[in-house]
C-alpha positions as CSV (number, residue, x, y, z in Angstrom):
1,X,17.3,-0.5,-11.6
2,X,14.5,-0.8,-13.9
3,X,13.2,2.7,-13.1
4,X,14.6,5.5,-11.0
5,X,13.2,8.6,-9.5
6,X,15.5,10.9,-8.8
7,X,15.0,13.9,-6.8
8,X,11.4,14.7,-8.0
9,X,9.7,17.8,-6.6
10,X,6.7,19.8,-7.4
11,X,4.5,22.4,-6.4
12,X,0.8,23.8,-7.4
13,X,1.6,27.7,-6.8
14,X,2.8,28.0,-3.0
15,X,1.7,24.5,-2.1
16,X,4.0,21.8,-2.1
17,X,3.3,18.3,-3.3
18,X,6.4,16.9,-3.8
19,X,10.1,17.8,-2.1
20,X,13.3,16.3,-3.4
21,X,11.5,12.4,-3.9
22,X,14.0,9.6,-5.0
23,X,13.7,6.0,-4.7
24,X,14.3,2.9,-7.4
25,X,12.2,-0.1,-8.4
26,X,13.7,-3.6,-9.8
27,X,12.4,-4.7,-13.3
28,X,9.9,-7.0,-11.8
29,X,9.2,-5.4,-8.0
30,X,5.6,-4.2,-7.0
31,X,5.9,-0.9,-5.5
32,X,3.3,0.9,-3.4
33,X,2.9,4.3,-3.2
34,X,1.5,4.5,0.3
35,X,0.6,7.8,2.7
36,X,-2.6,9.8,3.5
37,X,-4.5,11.8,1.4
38,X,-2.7,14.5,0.0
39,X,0.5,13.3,0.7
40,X,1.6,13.9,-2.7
41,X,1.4,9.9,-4.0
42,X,-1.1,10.7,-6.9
43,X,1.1,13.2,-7.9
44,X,4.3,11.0,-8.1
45,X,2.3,8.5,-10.2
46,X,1.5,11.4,-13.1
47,X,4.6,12.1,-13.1
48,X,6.0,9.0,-13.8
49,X,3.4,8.4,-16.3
50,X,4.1,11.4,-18.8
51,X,0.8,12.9,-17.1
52,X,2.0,16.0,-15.3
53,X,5.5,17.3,-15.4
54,X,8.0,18.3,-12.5
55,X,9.3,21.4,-11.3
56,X,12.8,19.3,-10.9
57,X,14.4,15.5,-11.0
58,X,14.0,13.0,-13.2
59,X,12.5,10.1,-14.0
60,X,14.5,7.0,-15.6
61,X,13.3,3.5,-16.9
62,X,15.0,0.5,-18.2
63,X,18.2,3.4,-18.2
64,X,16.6,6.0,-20.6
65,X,15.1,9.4,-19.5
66,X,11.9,9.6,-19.9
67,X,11.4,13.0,-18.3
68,X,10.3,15.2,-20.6
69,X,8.8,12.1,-22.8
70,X,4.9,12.7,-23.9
71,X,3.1,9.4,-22.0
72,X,2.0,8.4,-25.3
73,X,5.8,7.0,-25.6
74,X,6.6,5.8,-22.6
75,X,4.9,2.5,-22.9
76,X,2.8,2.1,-19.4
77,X,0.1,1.1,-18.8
78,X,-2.4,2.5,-16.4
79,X,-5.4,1.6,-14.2
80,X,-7.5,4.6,-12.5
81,X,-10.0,4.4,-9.8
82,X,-12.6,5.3,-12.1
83,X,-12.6,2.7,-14.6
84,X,-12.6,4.9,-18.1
85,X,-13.8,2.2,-20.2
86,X,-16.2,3.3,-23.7
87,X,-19.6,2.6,-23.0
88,X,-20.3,1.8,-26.4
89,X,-17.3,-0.9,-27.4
90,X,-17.6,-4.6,-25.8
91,X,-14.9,-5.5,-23.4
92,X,-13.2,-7.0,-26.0
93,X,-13.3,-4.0,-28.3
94,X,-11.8,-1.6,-25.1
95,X,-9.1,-4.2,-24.5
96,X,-8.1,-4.0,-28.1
97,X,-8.5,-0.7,-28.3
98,X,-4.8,0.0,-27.6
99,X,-3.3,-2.5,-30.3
100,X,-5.8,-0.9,-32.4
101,X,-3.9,2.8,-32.4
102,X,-0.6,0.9,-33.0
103,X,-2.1,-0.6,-36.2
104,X,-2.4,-4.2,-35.0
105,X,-4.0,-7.1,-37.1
106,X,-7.4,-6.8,-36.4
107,X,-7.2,-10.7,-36.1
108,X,-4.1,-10.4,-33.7
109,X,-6.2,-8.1,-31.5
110,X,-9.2,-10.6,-31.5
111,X,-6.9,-13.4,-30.2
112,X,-5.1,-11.1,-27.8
113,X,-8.1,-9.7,-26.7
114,X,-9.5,-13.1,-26.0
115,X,-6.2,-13.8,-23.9
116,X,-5.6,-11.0,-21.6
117,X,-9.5,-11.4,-21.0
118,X,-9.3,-14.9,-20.3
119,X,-5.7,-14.0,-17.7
120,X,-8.2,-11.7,-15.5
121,X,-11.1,-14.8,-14.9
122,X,-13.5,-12.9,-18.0
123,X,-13.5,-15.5,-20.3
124,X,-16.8,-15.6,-22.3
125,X,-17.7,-12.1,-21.4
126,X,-15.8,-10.1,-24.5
127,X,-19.0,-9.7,-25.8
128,X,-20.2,-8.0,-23.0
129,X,-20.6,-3.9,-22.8
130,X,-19.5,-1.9,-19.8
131,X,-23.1,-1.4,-18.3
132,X,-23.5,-5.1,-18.6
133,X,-20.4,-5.8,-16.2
134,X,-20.2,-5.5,-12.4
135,X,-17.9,-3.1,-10.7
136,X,-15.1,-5.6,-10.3
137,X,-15.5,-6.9,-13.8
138,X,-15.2,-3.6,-15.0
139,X,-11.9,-3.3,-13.4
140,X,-10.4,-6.7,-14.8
141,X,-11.6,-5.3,-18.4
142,X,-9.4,-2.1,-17.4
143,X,-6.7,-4.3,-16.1
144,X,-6.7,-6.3,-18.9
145,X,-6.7,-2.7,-21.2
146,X,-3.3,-1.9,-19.7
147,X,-1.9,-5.0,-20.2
148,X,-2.6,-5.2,-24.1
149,X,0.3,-2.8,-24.8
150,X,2.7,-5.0,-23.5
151,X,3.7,-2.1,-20.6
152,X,7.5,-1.7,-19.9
153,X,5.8,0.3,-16.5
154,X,2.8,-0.8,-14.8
155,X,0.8,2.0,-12.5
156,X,-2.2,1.2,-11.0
157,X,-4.0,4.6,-9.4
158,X,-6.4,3.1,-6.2
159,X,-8.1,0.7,-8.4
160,X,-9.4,-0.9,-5.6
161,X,-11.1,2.1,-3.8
162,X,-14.4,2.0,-5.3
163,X,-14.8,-1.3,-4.8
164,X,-16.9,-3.5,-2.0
165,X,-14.5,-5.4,0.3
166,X,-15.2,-8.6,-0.6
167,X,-14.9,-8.0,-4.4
168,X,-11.4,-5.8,-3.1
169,X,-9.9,-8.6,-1.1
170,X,-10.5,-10.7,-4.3
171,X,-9.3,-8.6,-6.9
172,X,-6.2,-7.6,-4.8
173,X,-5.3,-11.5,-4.5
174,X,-5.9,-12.0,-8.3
175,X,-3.6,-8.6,-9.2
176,X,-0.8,-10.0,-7.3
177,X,-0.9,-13.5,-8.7
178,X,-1.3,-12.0,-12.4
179,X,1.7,-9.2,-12.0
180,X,4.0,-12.0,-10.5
181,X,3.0,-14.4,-13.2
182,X,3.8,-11.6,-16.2
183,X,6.7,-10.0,-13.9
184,X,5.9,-6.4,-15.3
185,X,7.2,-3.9,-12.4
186,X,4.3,-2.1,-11.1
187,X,3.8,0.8,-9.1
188,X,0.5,1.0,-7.2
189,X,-1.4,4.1,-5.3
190,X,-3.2,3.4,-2.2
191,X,-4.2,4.6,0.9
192,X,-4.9,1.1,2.7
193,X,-2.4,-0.1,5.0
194,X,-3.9,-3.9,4.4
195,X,-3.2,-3.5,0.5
196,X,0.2,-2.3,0.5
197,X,1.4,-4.8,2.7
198,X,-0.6,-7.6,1.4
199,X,0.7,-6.8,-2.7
200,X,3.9,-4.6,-2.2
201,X,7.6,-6.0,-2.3
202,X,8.4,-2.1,-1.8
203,X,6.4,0.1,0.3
204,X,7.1,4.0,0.0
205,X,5.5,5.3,2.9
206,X,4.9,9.3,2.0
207,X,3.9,12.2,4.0
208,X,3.3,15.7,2.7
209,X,5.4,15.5,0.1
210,X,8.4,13.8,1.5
211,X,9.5,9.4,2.1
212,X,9.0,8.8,5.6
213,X,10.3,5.6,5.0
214,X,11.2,2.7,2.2
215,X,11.2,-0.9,3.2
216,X,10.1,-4.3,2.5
217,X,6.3,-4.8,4.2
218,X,7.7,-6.7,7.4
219,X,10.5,-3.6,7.4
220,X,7.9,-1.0,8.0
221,X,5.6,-3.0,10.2
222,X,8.5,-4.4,12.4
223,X,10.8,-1.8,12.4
224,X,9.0,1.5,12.0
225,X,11.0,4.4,11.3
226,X,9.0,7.6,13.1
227,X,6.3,7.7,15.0
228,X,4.3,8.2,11.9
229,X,5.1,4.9,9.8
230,X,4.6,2.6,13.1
231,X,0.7,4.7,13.1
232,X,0.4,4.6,10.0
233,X,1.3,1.0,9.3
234,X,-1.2,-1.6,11.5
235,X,-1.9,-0.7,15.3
236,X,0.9,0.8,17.4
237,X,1.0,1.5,21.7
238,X,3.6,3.8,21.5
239,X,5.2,4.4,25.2
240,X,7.5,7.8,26.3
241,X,10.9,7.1,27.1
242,X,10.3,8.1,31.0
243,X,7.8,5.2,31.2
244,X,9.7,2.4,29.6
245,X,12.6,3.4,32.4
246,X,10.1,3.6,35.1
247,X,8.2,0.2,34.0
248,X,9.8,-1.5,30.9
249,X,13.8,-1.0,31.5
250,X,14.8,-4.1,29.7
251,X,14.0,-2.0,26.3
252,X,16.3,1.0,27.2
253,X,19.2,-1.6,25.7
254,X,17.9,-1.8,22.6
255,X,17.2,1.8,22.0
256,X,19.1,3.8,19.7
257,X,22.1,5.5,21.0
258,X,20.8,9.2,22.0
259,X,17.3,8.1,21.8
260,X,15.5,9.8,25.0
261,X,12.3,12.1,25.1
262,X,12.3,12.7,21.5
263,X,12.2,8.7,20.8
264,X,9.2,6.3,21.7
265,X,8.8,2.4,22.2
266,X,6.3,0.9,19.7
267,X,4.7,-2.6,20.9
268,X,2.6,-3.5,18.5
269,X,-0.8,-5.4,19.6
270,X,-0.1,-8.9,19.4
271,X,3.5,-8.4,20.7
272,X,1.8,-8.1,24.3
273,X,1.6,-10.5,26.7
274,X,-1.3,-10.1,29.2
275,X,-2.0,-12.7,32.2
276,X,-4.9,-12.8,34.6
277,X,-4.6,-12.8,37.9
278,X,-5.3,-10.6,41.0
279,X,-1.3,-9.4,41.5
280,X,-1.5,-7.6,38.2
281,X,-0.9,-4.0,37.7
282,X,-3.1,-3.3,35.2
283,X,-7.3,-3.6,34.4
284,X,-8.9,-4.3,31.3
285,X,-10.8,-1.1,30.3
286,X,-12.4,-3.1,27.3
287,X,-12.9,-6.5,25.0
288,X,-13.9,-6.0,21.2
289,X,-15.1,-10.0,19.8
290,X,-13.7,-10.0,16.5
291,X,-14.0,-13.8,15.8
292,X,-10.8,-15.3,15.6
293,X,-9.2,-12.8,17.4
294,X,-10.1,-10.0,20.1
295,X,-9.1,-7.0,20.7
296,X,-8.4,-5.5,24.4
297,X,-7.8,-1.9,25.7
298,X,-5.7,-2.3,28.9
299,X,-4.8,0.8,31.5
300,X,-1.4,0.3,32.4
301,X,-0.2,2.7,34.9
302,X,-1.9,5.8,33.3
303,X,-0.7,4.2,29.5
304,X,-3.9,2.8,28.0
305,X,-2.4,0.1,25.7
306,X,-4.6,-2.4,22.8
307,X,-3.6,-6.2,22.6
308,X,-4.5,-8.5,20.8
309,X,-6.0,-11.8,22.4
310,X,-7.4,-15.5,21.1
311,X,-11.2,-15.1,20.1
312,X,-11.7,-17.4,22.9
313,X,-10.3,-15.2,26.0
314,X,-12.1,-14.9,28.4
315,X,-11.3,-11.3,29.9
316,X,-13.9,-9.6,31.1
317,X,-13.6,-5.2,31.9
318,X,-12.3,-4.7,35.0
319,X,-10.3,-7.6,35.5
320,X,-6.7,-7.2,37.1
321,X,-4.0,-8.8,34.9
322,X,0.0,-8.4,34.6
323,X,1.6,-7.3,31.3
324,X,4.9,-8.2,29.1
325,X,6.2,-7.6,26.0
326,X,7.8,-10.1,23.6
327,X,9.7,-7.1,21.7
328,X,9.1,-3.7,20.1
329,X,10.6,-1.3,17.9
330,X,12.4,2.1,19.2
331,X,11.0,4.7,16.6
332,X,11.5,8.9,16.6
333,X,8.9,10.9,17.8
């Protein structure tokens, strides 16, 4: 494993940030650090760049121990949500910046410069100071920044967060393309549910302080581990044990073995199958248009469950319809 992190913890006098936090990253994987606010991500993320130090573990990459390293010698690179550029050099002149404390060529550091600009679509605008850039284009400049040292480590902080979702959606696309391209293993802190599963190979789902879960995108999205992840993850009906017996019994064979009133069934939107017709047993409470797609809130027997529909349907509140489920995932409550 490129890096390891092996039983981190930390606290900030009787709080608890971090508990015991282990997982490992290949040497070109993109990891997201994903969880609610608070959940101790941020905190995992200085720790792994020299920024804050633990209380306990350690933290390995490319086989060394970096632990107690100062960040200046770990050779990461780092993107914040605030962009941190000097608002008196050019772009140019903050993407060299870092080759320029290692004692670069000053004409190495032109043509590099020029490069790493040019990878993150701001070619021609090296000239151009901070207050002269957009938001987005103040995050390529800070992308590119972090790139110039040649990173071993990759760790992106919510650099999309203060963005506008078009420019996000964009930017997120672009990151992915340029860190699969370069394959530098990058860690990434978010929040958003659509980023992490749209950029991660990983995805460390963290809640106060602890892994939840660790899994591949379709991992956590399919097969949710707790009640929590499948929430947390995309839209979840989660459904009791007593009503699955009672109305769904077909799923009792795939739950886990044990798995009663302290285990749910998670159907996720579009895993449910919903029919008109006057026989049914159920009445649409509501229809969201979303375009391509809508969304419907359906009482089921006292469950009020949301599926996912063709923009086109024509379900209208009130109407009776019958209900099925392709599949769904047994997760702990």
């Amino acid at each position: 494993m490129h890096l390891r992190i092996d039983g981190i913890s930390k606290a900030w006098g009787t709080s608890t940030a971090l508990d015991r936090v282990s997982f490992n990253a290949g040497a070109s994987d993109f990891v997201c650090l994903l969880g609610p606010s608070g959940c101790g991500k941020t905190t995992l993320l200085r720790i792994v760049a020299g920024l804050t130090e633990p209380d306990a573990g350690s933290v390995h990459l490319g086989g060394r121990d970096i632990t107690r390293l100062p960040a200046r010698e770990r050779g990461m690179g780092i993107v914040f949500q605030s962009y941190s550029l000097f608002p008196d050099l050019t772009a140019a002149a903050n993407v060299g910046y870092p080759m320029r404390l290692r004692g670069v060529a000053v004409g190495t550091i032109a043509t590099r410069s020029t490069e790493l600009l040019a990878k993150v679509g701001l070619g021609g605008f090296g000239g151009r100071f901070p207050d002269e850039l957009s938001g987005g284009q103040q995050q390529r400049v800070a992308l590119a920044r972090a790139l110039a040292a040649e990173p071993a480590l990759l760790l992106l902080d919510e650099p999309l967060s203060a963005l506008d979702p078009a420019i996000r959606a964009q930017l997120r696309g672009e990151i992915r393309t340029l860190q699969r391209s370069l394959g530098i293993p990058t860690i990434m802190v978010t929040h958003d549910q659509d980023e992490a599963l749209a950029l991660a190979d990983t995805i460390v789902c963290m809640r106060a302080g602890h892994i939840e879960q660790i899994g591949s995108p379709r991992d956590l999205y399919e097969r949710p581990a707790s009640r929590f992840v499948a929430d947390f993850i995309g839209r979840a009906n989660l459904l009791p044990t007593h009503f699955v017996r009672e109305v769904m019994p077909g799923f009792l064979e795939r739950r886990p073995p044990g798995a009663d009133a302290t285990w749910e069934l998670c159907l996720r939107p579009e895993d449910i199958v919903v029919e008109a017709g006057p026989g049914g047993d159920a009445v649409v409470a509501d229809v969201t248009f979303l375009g391509n797609l809508a969304r419907a809130r359906i009482d089921w027997r006292g469950q009020v469950l949301l599926a996912e529909l063709p923009g086109r349907s024509m379900l209208a509140p009130g109407e009776p319809v019958a209900i099925g489920a392709t599949r769904g995932a047994w997760v702990a409550a």
